[in-house]
C-alpha positions in Angstrom: 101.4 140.2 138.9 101.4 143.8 140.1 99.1 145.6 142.0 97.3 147.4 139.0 95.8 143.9 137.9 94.8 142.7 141.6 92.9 146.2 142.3 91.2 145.9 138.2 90.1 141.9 138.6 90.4 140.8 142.1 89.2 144.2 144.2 87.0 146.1 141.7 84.4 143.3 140.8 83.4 143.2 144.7 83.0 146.6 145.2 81.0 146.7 142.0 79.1 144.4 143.2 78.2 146.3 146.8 77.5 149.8 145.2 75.0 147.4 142.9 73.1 145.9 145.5 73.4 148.7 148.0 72.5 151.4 145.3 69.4 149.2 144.1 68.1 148.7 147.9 68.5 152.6 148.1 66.5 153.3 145.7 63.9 151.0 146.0 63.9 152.5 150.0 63.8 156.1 148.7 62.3 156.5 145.5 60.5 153.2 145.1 58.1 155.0 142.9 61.4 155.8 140.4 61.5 152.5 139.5 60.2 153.4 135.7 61.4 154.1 132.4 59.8 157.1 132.6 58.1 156.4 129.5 58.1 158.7 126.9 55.6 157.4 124.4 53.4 160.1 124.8 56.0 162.4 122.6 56.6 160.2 120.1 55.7 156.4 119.2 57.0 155.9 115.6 60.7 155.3 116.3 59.8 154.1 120.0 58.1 150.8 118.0 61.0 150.4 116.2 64.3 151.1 118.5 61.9 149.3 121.4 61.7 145.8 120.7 65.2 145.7 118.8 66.8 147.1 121.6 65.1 145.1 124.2 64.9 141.9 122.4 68.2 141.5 121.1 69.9 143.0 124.7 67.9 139.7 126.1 69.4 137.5 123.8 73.3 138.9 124.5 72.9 138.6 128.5 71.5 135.2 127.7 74.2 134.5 125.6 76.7 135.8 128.3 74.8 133.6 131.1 75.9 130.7 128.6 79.4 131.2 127.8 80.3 132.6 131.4 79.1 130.1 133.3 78.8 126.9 131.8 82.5 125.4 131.6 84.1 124.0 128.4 83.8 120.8 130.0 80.3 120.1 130.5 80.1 121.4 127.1 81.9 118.2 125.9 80.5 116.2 127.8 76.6 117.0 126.1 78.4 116.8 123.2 78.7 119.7 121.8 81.8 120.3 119.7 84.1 123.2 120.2 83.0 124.5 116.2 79.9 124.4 116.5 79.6 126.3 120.3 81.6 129.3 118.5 80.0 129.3 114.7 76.4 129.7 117.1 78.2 132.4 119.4 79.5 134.1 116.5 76.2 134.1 114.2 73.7 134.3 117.4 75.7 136.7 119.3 76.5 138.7 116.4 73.1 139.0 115.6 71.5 140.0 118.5 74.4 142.4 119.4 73.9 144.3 116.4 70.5 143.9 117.0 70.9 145.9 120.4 73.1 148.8 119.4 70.6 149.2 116.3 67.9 149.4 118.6 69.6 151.8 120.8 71.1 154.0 118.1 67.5 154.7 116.9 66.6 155.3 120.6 69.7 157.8 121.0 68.4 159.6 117.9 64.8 160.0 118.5 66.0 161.4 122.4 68.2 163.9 120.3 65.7 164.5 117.6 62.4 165.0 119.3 62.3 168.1 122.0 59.8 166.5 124.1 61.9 163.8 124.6 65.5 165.5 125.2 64.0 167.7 127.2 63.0 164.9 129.7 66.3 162.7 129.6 67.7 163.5 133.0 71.7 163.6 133.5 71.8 160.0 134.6 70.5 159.0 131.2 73.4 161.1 129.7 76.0 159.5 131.7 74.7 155.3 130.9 73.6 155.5 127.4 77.5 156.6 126.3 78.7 153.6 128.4 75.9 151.2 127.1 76.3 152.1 124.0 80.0 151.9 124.3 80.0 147.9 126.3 77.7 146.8 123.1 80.3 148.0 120.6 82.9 146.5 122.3 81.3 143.2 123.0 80.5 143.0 119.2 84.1 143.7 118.5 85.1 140.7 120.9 82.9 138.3 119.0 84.2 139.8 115.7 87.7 138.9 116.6 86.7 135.3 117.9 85.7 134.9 114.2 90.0 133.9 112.8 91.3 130.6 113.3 93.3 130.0 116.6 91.3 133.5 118.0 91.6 133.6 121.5 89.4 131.3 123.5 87.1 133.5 126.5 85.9 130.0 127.8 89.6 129.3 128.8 90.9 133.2 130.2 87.9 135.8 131.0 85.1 132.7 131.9 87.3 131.4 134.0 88.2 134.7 135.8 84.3 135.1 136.5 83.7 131.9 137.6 86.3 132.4 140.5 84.5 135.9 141.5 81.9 133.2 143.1 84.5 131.2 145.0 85.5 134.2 146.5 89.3 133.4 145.0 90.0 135.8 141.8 92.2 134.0 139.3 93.5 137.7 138.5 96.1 135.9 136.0 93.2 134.2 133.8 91.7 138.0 132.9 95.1 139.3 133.1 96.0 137.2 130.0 93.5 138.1 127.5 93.4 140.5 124.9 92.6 144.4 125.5 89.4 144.3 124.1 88.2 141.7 126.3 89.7 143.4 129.2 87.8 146.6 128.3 84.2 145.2 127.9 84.8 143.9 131.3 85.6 147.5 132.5 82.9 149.0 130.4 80.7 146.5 132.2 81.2 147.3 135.5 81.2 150.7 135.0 77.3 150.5 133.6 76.4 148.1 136.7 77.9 150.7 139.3 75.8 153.5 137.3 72.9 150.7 137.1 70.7 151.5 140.3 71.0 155.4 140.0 69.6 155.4 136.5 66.0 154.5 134.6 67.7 150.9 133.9 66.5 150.0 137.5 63.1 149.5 136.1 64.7 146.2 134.8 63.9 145.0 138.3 60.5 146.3 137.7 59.5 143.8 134.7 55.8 142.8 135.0 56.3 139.4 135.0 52.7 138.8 136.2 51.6 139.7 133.1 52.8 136.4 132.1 50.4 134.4 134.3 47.6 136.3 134.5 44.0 135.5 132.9 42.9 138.0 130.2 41.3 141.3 130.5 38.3 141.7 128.1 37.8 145.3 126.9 34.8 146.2 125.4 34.1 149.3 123.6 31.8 152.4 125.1 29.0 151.7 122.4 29.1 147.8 122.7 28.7 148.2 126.3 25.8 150.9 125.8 23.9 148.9 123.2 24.5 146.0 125.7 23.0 147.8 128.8 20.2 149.0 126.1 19.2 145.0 125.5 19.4 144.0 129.0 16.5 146.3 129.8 
């Protein structure tokens, strides 16, 4: 094992992992008011409807995916009875789907930021620097799942889960991610890269999310002339 791997899979993920937490309590300490999207919708709405919710919805459905087959072992798997076929045929189809359903949604995103003015004009040089490596972990987090697809594929649940799982025990199995195959390797890399650009850039308003919204009793709106004809039949 030489040093190269250690530094990629033993080191890196930790110090990832500080510049993400200390970059997020930065910013939420000195531009607490950044944490936006910095919506655009003003300029343009048409393709916004359409690269939104793909983007969004199917990005939810690949980290939830990810939650899945990173930390829940093989194992307990088995034991709930869930055979080994069917796990990857629903990775495969579910995963699939919603990845292409992400890099869809961002593609139209990337266009309408280079086709409308308005928009360009406001994408700030932090955008420019995460939406090539987005883009770029999505592609090659669909290409992993492509190649899972062939009989006797390489098995993540026994090399690169296994690797992440250790990250929590504070004890890197650096030969379990050192073992798998280079596009694996390099949507881990691709990963950490986008979480060390994470807090610096508009994907901070991820932390944001108006989960309130959720709970909270409805907001009647009424219209200026119902409200006047209203007023009109109280008196």
């Amino acid at each position: 094992m030489n040093h190269l791997h250690i530094a990629l899979w033993g080191v890196l993920p930790y110090l990832v992992l500080a510049l993400f937490v200390g970059g997020s309590a930065w910013r939420y300490r000195y531009d607490r008011f950044g944490f936006t999207t910095r919506s655009s919708q003003l300029y343009e709405s048409r393709l916004l409807r359409v690269g939104g919710p793909l983007f969004h919805y199917g990005l939810f459905l690949v980290l939830g995916g990810h939650v899945v087959g990173l930390l829940i072992p093989e194992g307990l798997t088995d034991r709930l009875g869930v055979s080994e076929g069917f796990y990857h045929l629903n990775a495969l189809l579910v995963g699939g789907a919603a990845g292409l359903a992400a890099v869809a949604g961002l593609a139209v995103l990337l266009w309408r930021r280079l086709r409308v003015r308005a928009v360009r004009a406001a994408t700030s040089r932090s955008d420019r620097a995460v939406y090539p490596v987005l883009l770029a972990v999505l592609l090659a987090g669909l290409t992993a799942t492509a190649s899972g697809a062939a009989a006797g594929s390489y098995d993540y649940r026994l090399g690169v889960s296994v690797w992440f799982r250790s990250l929590f025990l504070l004890d890197p199995d650096v030969a379990a991610m050192r073992g798998a195959p280079l596009v694996y390797q390099l949507h881990a890399l691709l990963a950490m890269a986008l979480f060390g650009l994470w807090p610096f850039s508009r994907l901070v308003h991820a932390f944001a999310a108006p989960l309130g919204y959720l709970a909270r009793p409805y907001i009647v709106y009424r219209s200026r002339a119902s409200s006047a004809a209203a007023q009109r039949g109280a008196r």
